[in-house]
C-alpha positions in Angstrom: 2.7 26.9 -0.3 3.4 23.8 -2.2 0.3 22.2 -2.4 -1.2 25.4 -3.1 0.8 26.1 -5.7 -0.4 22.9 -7.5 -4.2 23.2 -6.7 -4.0 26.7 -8.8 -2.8 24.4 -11.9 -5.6 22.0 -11.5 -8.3 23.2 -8.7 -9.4 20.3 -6.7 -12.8 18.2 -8.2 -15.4 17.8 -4.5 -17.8 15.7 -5.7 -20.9 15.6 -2.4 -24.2 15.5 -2.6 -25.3 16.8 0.6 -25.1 20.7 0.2 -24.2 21.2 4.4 -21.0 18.9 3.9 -20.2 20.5 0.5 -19.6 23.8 2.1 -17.9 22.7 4.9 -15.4 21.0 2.9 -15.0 23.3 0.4 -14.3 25.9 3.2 -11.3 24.2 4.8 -10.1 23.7 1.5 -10.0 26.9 0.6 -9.1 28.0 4.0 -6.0 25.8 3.8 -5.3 27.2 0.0 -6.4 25.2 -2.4 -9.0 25.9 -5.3 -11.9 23.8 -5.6 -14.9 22.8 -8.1 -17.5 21.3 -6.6 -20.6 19.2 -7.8 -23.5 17.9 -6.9 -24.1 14.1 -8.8 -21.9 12.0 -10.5 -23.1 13.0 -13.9 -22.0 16.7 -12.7 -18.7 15.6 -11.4 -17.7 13.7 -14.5 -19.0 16.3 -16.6 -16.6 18.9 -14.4 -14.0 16.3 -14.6 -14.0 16.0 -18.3 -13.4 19.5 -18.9 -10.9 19.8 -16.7 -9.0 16.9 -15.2 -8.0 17.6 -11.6 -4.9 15.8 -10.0 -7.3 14.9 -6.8 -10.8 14.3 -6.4 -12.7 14.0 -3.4 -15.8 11.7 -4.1 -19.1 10.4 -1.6 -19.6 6.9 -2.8 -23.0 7.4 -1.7 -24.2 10.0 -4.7 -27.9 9.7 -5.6 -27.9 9.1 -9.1 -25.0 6.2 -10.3 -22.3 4.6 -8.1 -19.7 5.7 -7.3 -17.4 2.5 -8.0 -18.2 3.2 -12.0 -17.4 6.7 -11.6 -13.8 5.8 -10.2 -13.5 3.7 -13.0 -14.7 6.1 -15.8 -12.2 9.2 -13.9 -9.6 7.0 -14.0 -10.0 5.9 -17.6 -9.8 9.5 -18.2 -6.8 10.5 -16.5 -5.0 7.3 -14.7 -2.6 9.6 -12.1 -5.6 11.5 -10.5 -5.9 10.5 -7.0 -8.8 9.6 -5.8 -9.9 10.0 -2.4 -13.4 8.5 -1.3 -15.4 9.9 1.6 -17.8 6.8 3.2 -19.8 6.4 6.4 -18.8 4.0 9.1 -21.9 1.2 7.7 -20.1 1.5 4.8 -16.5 0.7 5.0 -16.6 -2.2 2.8 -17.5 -0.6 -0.2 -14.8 1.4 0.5 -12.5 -1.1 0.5 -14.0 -2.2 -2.9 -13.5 1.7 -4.0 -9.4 1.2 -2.9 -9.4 -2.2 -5.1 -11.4 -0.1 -8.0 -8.2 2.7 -7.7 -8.9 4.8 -5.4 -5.9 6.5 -3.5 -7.4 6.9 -0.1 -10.5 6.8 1.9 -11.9 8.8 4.8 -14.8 7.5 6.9 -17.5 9.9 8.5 -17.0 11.3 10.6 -13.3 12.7 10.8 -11.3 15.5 12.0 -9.9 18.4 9.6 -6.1 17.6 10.3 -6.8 14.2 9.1 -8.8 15.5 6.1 -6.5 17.8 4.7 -3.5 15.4 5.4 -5.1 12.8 3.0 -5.6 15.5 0.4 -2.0 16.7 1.0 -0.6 13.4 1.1 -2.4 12.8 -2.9 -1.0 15.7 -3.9 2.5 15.0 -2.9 2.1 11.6 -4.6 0.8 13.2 -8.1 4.4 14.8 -8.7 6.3 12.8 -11.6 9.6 12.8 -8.9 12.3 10.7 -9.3 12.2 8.0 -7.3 15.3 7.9 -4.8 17.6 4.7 -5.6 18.8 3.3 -2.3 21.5 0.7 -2.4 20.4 -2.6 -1.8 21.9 -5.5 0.5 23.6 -8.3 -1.2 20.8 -10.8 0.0 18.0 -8.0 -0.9 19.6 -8.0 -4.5 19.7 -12.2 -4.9 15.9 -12.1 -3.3 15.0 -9.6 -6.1 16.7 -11.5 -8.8 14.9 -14.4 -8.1 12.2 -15.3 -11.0 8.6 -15.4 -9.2 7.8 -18.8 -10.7 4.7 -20.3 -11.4 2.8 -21.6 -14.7 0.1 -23.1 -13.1 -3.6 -21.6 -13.0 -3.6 -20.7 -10.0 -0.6 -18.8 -10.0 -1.4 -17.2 -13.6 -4.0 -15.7 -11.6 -1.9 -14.3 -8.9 0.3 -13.1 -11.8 -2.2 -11.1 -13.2 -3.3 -9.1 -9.6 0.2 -8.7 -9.6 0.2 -6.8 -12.7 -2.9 -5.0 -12.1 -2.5 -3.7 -8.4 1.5 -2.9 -9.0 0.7 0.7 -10.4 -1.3 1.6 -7.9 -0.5 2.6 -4.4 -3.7 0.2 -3.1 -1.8 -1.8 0.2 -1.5 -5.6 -0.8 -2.1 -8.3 1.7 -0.5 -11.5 1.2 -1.9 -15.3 3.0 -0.8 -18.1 3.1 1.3 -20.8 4.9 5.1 -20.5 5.9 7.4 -21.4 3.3 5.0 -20.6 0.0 6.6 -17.4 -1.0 4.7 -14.7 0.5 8.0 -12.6 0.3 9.0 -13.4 -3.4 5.1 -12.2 -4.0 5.7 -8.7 -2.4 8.9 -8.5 -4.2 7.2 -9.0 -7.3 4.6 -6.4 -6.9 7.3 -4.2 -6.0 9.4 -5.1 -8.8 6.8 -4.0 -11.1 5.9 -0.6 -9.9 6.8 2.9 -10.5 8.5 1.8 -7.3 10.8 -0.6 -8.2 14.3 1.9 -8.4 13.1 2.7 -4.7 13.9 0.4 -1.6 12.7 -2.7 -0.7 12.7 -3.0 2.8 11.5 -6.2 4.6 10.5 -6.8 8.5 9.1 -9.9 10.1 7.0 -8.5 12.8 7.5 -12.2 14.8 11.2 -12.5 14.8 11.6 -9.2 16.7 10.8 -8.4 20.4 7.9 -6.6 21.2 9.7 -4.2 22.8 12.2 -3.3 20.6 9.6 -4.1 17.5 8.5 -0.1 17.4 12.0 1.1 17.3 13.0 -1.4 14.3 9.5 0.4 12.5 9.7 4.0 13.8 13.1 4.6 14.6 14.5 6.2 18.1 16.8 9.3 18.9 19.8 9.4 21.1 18.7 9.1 24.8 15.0 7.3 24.3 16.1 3.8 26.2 18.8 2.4 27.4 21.8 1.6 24.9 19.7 4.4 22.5 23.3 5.8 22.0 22.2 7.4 18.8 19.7 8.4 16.5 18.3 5.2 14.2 16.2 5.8 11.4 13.5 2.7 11.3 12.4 0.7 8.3 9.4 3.0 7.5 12.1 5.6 7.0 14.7 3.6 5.1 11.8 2.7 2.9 11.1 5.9 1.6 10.1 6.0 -1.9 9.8 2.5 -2.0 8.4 -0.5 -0.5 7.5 -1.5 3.5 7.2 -5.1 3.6 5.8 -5.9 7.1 6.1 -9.7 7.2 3.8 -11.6 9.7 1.9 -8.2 10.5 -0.2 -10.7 13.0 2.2 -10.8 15.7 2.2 -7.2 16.2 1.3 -6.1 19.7 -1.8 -3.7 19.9 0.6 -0.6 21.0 1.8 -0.5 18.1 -1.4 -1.2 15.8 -2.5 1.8 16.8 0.7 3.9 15.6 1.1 1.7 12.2 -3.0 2.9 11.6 -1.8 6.4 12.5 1.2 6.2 10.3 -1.3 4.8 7.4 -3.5 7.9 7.8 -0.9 10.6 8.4 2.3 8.9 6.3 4.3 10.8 8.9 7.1 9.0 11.2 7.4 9.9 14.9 10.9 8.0 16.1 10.5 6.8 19.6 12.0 9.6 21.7 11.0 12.3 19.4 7.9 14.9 18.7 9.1 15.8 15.1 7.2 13.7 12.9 8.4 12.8 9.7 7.2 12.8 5.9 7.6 9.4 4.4 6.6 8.5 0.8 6.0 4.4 1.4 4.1 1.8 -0.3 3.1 -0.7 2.2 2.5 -4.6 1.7 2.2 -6.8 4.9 1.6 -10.9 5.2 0.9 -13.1 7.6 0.3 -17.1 7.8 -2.8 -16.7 10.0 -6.5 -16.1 9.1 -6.4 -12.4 9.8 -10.1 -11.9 9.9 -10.0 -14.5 12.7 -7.2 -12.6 14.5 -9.9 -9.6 14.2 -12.7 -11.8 15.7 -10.5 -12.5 18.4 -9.6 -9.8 19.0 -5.8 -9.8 18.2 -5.7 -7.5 15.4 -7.8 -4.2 15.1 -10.4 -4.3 12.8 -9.9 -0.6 11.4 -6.6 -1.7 10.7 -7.2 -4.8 9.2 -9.5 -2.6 6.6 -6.6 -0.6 6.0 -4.4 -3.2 4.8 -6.5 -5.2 3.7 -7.4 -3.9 0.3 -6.0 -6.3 -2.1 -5.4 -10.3 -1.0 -3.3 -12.2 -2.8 -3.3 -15.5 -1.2 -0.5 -17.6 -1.7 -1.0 -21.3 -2.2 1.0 -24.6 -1.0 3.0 -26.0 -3.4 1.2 -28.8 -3.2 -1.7 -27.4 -4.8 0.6 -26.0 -7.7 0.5 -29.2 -10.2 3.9 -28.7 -12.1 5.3 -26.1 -10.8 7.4 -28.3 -8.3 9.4 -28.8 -11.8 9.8 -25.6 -12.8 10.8 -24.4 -9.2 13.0 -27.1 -8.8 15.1 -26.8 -12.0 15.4 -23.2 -11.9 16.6 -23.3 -8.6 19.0 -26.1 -9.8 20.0 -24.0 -12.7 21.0 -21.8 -10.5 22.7 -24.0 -8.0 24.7 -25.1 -11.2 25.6 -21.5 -12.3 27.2 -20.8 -9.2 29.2 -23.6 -8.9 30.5 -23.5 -12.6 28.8 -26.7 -13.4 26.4 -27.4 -16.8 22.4 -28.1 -15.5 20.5 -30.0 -18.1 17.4 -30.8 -16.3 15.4 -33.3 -14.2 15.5 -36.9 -15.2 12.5 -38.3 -16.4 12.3 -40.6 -13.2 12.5 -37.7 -11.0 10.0 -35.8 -13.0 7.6 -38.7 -13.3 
């Protein structure tokens, strides 16, 4: 009754051009409660839009008379929380990939069941509420980590500032490259930091430091009996994460088991703790990394390529520092300023023969 409740304020916007589809969407829709426009072309839907500014709109990229990455662009001009959710054929996953970069809240690829259809719509809805954010308290090292300046003056990293900037309001997943040790984890702190987010959780996970085994447990939770030394019910990081921020570090290393469950949690954002058969609602942003080529994981056949198009909707790769010109400096005396702080001792910089 919630969602319903909702859809009678602002009716859904379907925006499909083939009239067979049309009314079979529109029917379970309506079956499952909700009011709904519908139209035909994009010039229809922004029209219909434009009158009446819907919280969600269902949109085939594939409309005959303009594309349908401008039309996300033009919607969202209009109204910036609607939640858009893009419908695409299998040939044509890519573009919705670009559609997710563009905005977009979700996408559903032809063809796909009506459970998973009316979760996604569900799932926008839920997210257009202006809730409060739950505050969870922090770890001490969580806290330093966040307190951390994300450095970085250089071109390069002015550029990685801005997609920062740009991709934080959205819920769009964020994949970060790049080798060990060049700050994949400050960079998913930062995104996190400047969201609508950032009062949530920020909870991190390095998929390669934790048995395979025991790896969907530490994501999913358990309850009391699953496996041995299960002694009690564990909530996992997804659910500690709630209303904030997943941060699945090295995301490569995961066995394919458990792929298949982190691309069913991504479509359903519901939790099933090993042991259990109540799933569980989750409000989480997710942003993964990893210090491999993922694409070449793919090719190989390590790392399933549905899932890799699921994360994989905005890159930020991280460079070397090596390839940073001066930000060594500014790293280095920041961190020294710090070091200095700490200690109770005065830091007045870097010698000209060390910065030389």
């Amino acid at each position: 009754m919630k969602s319903l409740s909702r859809s009678k304020v602002q009716p859904l916007l379907l925006i499909e051009d083939t009239p067979s589809l049309q009314v079979i969407y529109r029917s379970v829709l309506q079956t499952a409660g909700h009011v709904v426009r519908t139209a035909s072309t994009a010039a229809e839907g922004m029209a219909a839009f434009a009158e009446q500014p819907a919280q969600v709109v269902l949109l085939d990229l594939g409309l005959p008379d303009r594309d349908g990455l401008e039309l996300i662009k033009d919607i969202l001009a209009l109204r910036a929380e609607t939640k858009i959710i893009v419908i695409t054929a299998n040939a044509s996953i890519n573009r919705a990939v670009e559609a997710m970069r563009a905005g977009a809240h979700e996408f559903l690829v032809k063809p796909f069941a009506e459970g998973r259809f009316l979760s996604a719509v569900s799932h926008a809805l839920d997210g257009s509420d202006a809730r409060p954010v739950p505050v969870r308290a922090a770890s001490a090292k969580a806290e330093r980590e966040a307190a951390r300046p994300f450095l970085g003056s250089s071109e390069v990293m002015g550029r990685i500032h801005d997609t920062i900037r740009s991709v934080a309001k959205s819920m769009a997943t964020v994949f970060i490259t790049g080798e060990s040790g060049t700050g994949k984890e400050l960079c998913a702190l930062a995104v996190h930091g400047n969201s609508v987010r950032s009062a949530g959780p920020f909870i991190a996970l390095n998929c390669g430091a934790i048995p395979h085994d025991l790896l969907e447990s530490e994501v999913f939770g358990h309850v009391k009996g699953s496996f041995t030394g299960a002694i009690s019910d564990r909530p996992g990081a997804a659910t500690a994460a709630d209303g904030g921020t997943l941060f699945l570090d090295e995301i490569c290393e995961m066995a394919p088991a458990l792929q298949t469950k982190l691309l069913r949690f991504l479509q359903t954002s519901t939790v099933l703790p090993v042991g259990s058969n109540k799933p569980q609602k989750v409000n989480v942003r997710i942003i993964c990394a990893t210090n491999r080529d993922p694409l070449d994981a793919v090719r190989r056949g390590h790392f399933r390529e549905d899932l890799y198009y699921r994360l994989y909707v905005v890159p930020i790769h991280m460079p070397p520092l090596r390839d940073r010109g001066n930000d060594v400096i500014e790293i280095a005396e920041a961190a020294l300023a710090q070091f200095a702080d700490e200690e109770g001792r005065l830091f007045e910089g870097l010698s000209r023969e060390v910065i030389e």
